[in-house]
N, C-alpha and C positions, 0 to 999 in steps of 0.2 A: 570406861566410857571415853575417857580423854585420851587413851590413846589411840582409841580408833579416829577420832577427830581428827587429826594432823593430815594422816594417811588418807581419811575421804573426801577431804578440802584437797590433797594434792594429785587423786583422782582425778574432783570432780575441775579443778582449775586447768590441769591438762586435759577433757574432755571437752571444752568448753574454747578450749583455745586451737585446738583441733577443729573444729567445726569451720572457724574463722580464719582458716589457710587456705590457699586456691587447691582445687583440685589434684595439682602435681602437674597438669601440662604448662609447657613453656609458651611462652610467648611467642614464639617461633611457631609453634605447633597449632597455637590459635586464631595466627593472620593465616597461616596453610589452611585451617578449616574453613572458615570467611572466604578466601580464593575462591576454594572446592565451591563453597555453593554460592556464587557469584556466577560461574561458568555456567553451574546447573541454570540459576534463573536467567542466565541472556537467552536459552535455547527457550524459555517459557515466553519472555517477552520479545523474540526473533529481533532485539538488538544488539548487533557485535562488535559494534562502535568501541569497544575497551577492550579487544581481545586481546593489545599488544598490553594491555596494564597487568594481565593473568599470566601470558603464555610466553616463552622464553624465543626468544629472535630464534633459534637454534630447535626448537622444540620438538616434538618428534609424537605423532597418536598411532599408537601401534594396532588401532583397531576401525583404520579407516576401512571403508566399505570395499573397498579395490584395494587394500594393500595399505602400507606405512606412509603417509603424509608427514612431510619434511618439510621446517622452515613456517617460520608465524604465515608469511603471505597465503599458503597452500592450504594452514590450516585455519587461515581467513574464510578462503573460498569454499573450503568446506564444511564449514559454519555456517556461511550462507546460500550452499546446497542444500543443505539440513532445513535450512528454515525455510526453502521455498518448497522442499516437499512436504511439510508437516503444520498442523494449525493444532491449535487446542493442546500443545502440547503442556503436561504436567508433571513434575518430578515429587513423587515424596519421598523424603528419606526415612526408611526404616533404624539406619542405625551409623553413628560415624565414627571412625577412629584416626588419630593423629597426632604423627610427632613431628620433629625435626625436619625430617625427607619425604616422609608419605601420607598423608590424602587414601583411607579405602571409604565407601559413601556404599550402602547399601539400597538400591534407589528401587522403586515402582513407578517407573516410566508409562505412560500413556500419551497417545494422538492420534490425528487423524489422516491419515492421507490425501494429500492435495492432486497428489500423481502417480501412475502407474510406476512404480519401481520396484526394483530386486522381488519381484514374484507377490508385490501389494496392492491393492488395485485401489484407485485412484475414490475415496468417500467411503472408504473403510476405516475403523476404528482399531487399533493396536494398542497393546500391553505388553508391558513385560519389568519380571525383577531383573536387574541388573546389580553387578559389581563392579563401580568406578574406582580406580587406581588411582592418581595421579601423584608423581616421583618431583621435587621443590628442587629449586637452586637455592644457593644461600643471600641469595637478591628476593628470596620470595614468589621466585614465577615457577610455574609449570614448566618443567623440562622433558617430562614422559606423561603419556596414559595410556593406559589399557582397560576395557570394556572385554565383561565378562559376562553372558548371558544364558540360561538355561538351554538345553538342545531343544527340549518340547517347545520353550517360546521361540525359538531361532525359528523350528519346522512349522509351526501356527501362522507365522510372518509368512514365510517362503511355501504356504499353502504343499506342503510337503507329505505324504503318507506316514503316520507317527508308529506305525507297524512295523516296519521293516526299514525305516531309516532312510527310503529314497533309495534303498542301496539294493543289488541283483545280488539276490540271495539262493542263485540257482548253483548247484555246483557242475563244474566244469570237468 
């Protein structure tokens, strides 16, 4: 009996003290999380008053609506394109991952349209899961993002035929 004693105290003392460690992410990794949904809630509360505190002078969203938006100022203003078409907007996060350099947030986006755009008509309600990227500097800011969303929620937005993709499927 006493020689299982030694061995199950030096079990249960490493079990025990395992519990009481951080998770393994860095600190690095957990102001990048805190950023990531900082960004999410200014689109919630349509303020973008702190966008230079998140997003890198130099930054770069590789899933702007018209192409790649360059430069905080650019993607100032389209931030606050974002918020004058959309109300009600809500992000939940399904699930987040993060180290050192990247930021993925697995989001269920919703709102409402304030205005006709990109094929949305103006007091209609939208959905969608989405997958936010965002790539750190070693200053802590956002240097990259990319938005990645389902083709069906893409074609539901864009009031699209989900049969055949929009696309002429006649052969020639």
């Amino acid at each position: 009996m006493k020689k299982l004693l030694f061995p199950s105290l030096i079990l249960f003392v490493g079990f025990c003290s395992s519990c009481n460690q951080q998770s393994g992410t860095s600190d690095k990794a957990k102001k990048n999380l805190e950023t990531a949904q900082a960004v999410a809630k200014m689109f919630e509360s349509h303020d973008f008053s702190k966008v230079g505190d998140y997003i890198a002078a130099d930054g770069v969203d590789h899933s702007g609506p018209r192409g790649e938006v360059k430069g905080l100022d650019s993607i100032k203003a389209e931030f606050a394109d974002f918020g004058n078409s959309m109300s009600d907007m809500k992000n939940e996060t399904v699930k987040e991952l993060a180290d050192d350099d990247y930021v993925f947030q697995w989001m269920k986006e919703s709102w409402t349209m304030t205005r006709d755009e990109m094929g949305m008509k103006a007091g209609t309600k939208q959905n969608m899961d989405a997958i936010e990227v965002s790539k750190f500097n070693a200053d802590g800011k956002i240097t990259d993002h990319w938005s990645f969303i389902s083709m069906s929620d893409m074609m539901k937005m864009m009031q699209m035929p989900q049969g055949n993709m929009g696309m002429d499927t006649t052969r020639h």
